[in-house]
N, C-alpha and C positions, 0 to 999 in steps of 0.2 A: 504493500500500500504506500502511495505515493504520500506527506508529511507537508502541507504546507505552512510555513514559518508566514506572519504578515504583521503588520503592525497595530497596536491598538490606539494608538495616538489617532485622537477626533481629527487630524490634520491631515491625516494618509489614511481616510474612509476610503478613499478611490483603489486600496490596495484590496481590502475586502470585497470589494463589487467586481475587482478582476479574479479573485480566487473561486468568486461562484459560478465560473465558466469551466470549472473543473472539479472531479472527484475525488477525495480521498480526504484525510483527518487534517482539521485547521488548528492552530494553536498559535495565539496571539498571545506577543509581547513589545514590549518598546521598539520602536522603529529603528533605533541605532543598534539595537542587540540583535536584528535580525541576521546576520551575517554570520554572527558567531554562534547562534544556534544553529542553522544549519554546517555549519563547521563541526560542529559537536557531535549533531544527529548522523552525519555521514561518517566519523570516524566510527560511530559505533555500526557500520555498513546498511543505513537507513536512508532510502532514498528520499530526501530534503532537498525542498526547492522553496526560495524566499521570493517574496516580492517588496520592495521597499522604496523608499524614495533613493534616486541617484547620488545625491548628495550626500547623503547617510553611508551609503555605498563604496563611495569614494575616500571617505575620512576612515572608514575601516582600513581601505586596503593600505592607505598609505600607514596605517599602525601596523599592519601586520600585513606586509607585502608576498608571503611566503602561504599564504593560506589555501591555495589554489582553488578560491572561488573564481566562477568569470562570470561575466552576466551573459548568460544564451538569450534575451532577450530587450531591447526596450521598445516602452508606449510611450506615444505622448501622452505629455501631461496638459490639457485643455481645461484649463480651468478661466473662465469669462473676469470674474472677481477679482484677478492676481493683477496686478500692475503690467506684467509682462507677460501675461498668458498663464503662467505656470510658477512658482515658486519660484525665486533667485537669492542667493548669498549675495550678500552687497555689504559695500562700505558704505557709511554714515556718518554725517558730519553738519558742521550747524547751518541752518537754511538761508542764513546771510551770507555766507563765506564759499570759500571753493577751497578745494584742497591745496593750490599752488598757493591760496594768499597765506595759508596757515604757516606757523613756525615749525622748521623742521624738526626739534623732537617734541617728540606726542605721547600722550595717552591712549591704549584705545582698550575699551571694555570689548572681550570677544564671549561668544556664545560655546561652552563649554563642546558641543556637539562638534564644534568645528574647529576644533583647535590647530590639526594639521594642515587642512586648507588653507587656514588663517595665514600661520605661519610661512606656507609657501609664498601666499600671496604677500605679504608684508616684507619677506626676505627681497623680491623685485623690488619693493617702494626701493629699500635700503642700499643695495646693490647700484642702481640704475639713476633715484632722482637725491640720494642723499640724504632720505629722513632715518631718523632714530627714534624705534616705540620702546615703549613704558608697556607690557600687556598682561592685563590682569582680565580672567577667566569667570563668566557668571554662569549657572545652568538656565539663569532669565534675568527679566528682567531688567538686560541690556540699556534699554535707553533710557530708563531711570538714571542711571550712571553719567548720560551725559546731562538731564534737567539738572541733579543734584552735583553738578561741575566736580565728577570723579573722573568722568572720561572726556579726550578729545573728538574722540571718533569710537563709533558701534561698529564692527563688523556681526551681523542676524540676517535670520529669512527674512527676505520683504514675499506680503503676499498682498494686500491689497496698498499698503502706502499709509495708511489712516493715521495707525498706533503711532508711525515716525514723525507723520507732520505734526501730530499734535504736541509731539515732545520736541517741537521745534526743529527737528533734521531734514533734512534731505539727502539722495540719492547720489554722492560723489565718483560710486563706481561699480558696474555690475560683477562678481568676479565666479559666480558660478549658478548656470541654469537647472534647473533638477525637473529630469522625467522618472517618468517610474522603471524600474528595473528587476527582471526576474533574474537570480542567480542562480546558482549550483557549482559544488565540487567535481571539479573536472578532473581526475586520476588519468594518467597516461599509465600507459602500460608497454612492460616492454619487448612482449613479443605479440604485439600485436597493431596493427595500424588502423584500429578501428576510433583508437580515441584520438587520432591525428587528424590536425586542423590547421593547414599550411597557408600560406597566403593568397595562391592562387583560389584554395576552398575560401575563404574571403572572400575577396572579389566575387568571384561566382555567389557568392551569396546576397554581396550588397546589389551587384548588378539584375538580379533576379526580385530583390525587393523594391528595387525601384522601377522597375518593368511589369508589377506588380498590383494588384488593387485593392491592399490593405488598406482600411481607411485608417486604422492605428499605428499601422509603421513607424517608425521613427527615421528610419532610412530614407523614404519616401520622401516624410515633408522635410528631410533635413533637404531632399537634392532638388525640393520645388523652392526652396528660401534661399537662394543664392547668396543673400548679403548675412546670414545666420552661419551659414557653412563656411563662407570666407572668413566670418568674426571666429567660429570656432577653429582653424585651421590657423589662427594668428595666435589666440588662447593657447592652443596646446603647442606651438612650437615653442613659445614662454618657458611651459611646462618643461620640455626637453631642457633647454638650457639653464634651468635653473636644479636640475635635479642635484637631489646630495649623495647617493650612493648608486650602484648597479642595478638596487633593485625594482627602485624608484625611476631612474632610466629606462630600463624594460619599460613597466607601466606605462609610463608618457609616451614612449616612441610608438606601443600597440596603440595608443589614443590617436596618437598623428596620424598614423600609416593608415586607417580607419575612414579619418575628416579626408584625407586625401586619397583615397580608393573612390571615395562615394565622389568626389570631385572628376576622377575620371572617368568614374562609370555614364555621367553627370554628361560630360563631356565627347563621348565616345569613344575615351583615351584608351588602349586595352593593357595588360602588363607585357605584352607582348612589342608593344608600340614603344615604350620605357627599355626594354631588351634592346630592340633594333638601334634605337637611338646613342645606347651605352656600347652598342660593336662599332657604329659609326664613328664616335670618337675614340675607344682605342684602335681601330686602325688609322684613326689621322692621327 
């Protein structure tokens, strides 16, 4: 019997309404722990499939990049209500100001759930424009921290914009969009090639889902949004360059290599056309 993991947080309901398109026993817990119960339930050799939001997703792997979760699926996240359609990690900051007029070092209160993201993203500011953060961690109630002048800046989900403006903020920077994501433990095996998934099976995959009439793909509407697929292909090259270990590299480059398949599938581009082009230049 197939074991779905999904979240009970009133904020990812959309995880439950996708679990009941399928059979087998549900068990809900926190949206950020979904990863690592299924991580759990499969070492105990229990076939476990999570559904969670992407972002939740994302802050696991980068704690524990060795987990060999992968996500076999994303939806979109359509939510009318959201500011951006769907949930986004953002930077926060006060509704007078922009982030260049502020002094370079800062306070920022971050949202407990996000602390990696945070991190990576903050490491760019430092790296690249010069600021130096102060970051102290809340499990909420972030933008309390900056009415009661603890923080300079909130890194939180925005979902409708409401709770921020009233605390005076605004939107300084988008730094992560969250669709929903179905995961699972992927075991290779080694004498067998049946759990192998090479890049050309990519391709072939994204190309087939964009040729496709899924109205929930993710693939899909990423290669109808041209200007969404270009912002994420700028995002994750970031990512690459900023990485701090091997494993963390890995991760990023599967993210690039991804935004930039569906850009050729997008385009006509084939892997084969990228070969050609790479014999053309070593023999000049």
């Amino acid at each position: 019997m197939i074991i779905f993991i999904i979240p009970k947080n009133s904020g990812l309901a959309i995880c439950k309404e996708i679990s009941k398109k399928y059979s087998g026993e549900v068990i809900e817990v926190r949206g950020e722990d979904v990863p690592l119960f299924v991580k759990k339930l499969s070492q105990q050799n229990k076939l476990a499939i999570g559904i969670t939001g992407e972002d939740l997703f994302k802050e696991y792997s980068l704690n524990d990049p060795n987990s060999g979760l992968k996500v076999t699926e994303r939806i979109n996240w359509n939510d009318t209500t959201c500011i951006f359609g769907k949930p986004a990690l953002c930077l926060l900051g006060d509704k007078n100001k922009t982030l260049d007029s502020l002094n370079k070092s800062l306070k920022v209160c971050i949202h407990k759930k996000y602390a990696k993201i945070a991190k990576k993203y903050l490491s760019r500011l430092e790296e690249y424009q010069g600021f130096t953060f102060e970051k102290f961690y809340l499990n909420g109630t972030t933008e309390s921290s900056f009415e009661k002048g603890l923080a300079d800046l909130v890194i939180d989900i925005v979902y409708s914009g409401k709770s921020a403006k009233k605390a005076g903020l605004k939107i300084y920077d988008k730094i992560f969009e969250s669709d929903i994501v179905i995961i699972e433990k992927i075991t290779p095996t080694s004498n067998s090639n049946s759990q192998e998934f090479k890049l050309y099976d990519l391709f072939k995959k994204i190309s087939s889902k964009i040729a496709g009439n899924e109205e929930d793909s993710y693939t899909k509407k990423l290669s109808e949004n041209m200007s969404l697929l270009k912002r994420k292909i700028i995002e994750e090259a970031a990512e690459v360059i900023t990485s701090k270990n091997k494993e963390e590299l890995i991760w990023e480059c599967s993210d690039l290599i991804y935004f930039l398949f569906v850009l050729m599938a997008k385009e006509g581009i084939s892997i084969e056309d990228i070969e050609k082009e790479n014999l053309r230049r070593n023999e000049g």
